[in-house]
N, C-alpha and C positions, 0 to 999 in steps of 0.2 A: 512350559514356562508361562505363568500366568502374564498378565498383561500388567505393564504400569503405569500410572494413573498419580494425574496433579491436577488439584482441583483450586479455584480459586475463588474468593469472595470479595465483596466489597468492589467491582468494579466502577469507574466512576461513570455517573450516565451520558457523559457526552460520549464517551468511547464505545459503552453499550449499544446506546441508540446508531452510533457510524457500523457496527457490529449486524446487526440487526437490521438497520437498511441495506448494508452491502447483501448479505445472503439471501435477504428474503430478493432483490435485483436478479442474483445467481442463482434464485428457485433453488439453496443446498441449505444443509443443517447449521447448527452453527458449529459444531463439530469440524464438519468437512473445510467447513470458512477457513476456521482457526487453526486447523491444521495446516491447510494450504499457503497461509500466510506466515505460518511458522516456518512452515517447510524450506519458502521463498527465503523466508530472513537465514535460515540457516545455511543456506547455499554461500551467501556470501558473509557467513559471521568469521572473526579471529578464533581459530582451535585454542588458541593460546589463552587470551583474555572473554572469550565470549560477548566482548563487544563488535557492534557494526554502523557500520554508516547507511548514505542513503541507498547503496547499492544492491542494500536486505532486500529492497523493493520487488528486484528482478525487473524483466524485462516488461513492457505492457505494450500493446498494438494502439498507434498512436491514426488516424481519419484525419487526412487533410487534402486540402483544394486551394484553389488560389482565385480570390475575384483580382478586381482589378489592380489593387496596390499594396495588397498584403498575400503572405500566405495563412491559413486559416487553419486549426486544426483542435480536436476532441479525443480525449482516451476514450475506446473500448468498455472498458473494465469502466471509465469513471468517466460518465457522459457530463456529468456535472462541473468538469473541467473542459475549457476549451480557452485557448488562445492565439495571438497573431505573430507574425514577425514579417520582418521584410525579405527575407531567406529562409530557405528550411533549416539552416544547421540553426538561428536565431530562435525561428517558432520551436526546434527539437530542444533549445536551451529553454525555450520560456515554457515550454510545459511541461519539465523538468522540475521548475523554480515551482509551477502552480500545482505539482502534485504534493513536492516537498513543503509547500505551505499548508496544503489539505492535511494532508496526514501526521505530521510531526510538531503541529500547532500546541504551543505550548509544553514539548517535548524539547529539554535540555541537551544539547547538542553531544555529552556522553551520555552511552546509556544503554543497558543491559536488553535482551530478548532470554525466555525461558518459555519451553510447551507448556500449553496448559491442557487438559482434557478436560470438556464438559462434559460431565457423567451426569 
């Protein structure tokens, strides 16, 4: 059974460029990327509607410490995020809030995911 394939054009370049810094970080193709991230969103898509919320994200390993008056913490996966709270379930909400601002910037709160294959 041959394989099947969707290909796509015209992405726009901010999303490119977020594309392309993430994998080249993860040393993977972009294939592997976008697969993987598809993969993620699908785990938690609607079978019904094929819409999903923030929860496509999946899981990410969150780095945290505490100095003196805050607890302090950075993603993993996205070193370019990091922030505080006065608690950990606060710091686990605020870098929640600061992934979901990274990622869905300018993404309308419904809204579709579909694989795409770079061939």
């Amino acid at each position: 059974m041959p394989k099947k394939q969707i290909s796509i054009r015209d992405v726009p370049e901010a999303l490119y460029e977020w594309i392309e810094t993430e994998r080249h970080a993860k040393r993977i193709s972009q294939k592997a990327f976008l697969l993987k991230v598809l993969g993620n969103a699908s785990m938690h898509s609607s079978t019904d509607t094929g819409m999903v919320g923030p929860a496509a994200f999946s899981r990410m390993t969150m780095v945290y410490w505490k100095n003196k008056k805050f607890w302090l913490g950075k993603l993993i996966e996205h070193p370019e995020i990091m922030t505080q709270g006065r608690t950990l379930e606060e710091l686990e909400q605020n870098i929640r809030e600061a992934f979901m601002l990274m990622a869905l910037d300018e993404v309308p709160e419904q809204y579709q995911i579909r694989e795409v294959a770079m061939a």
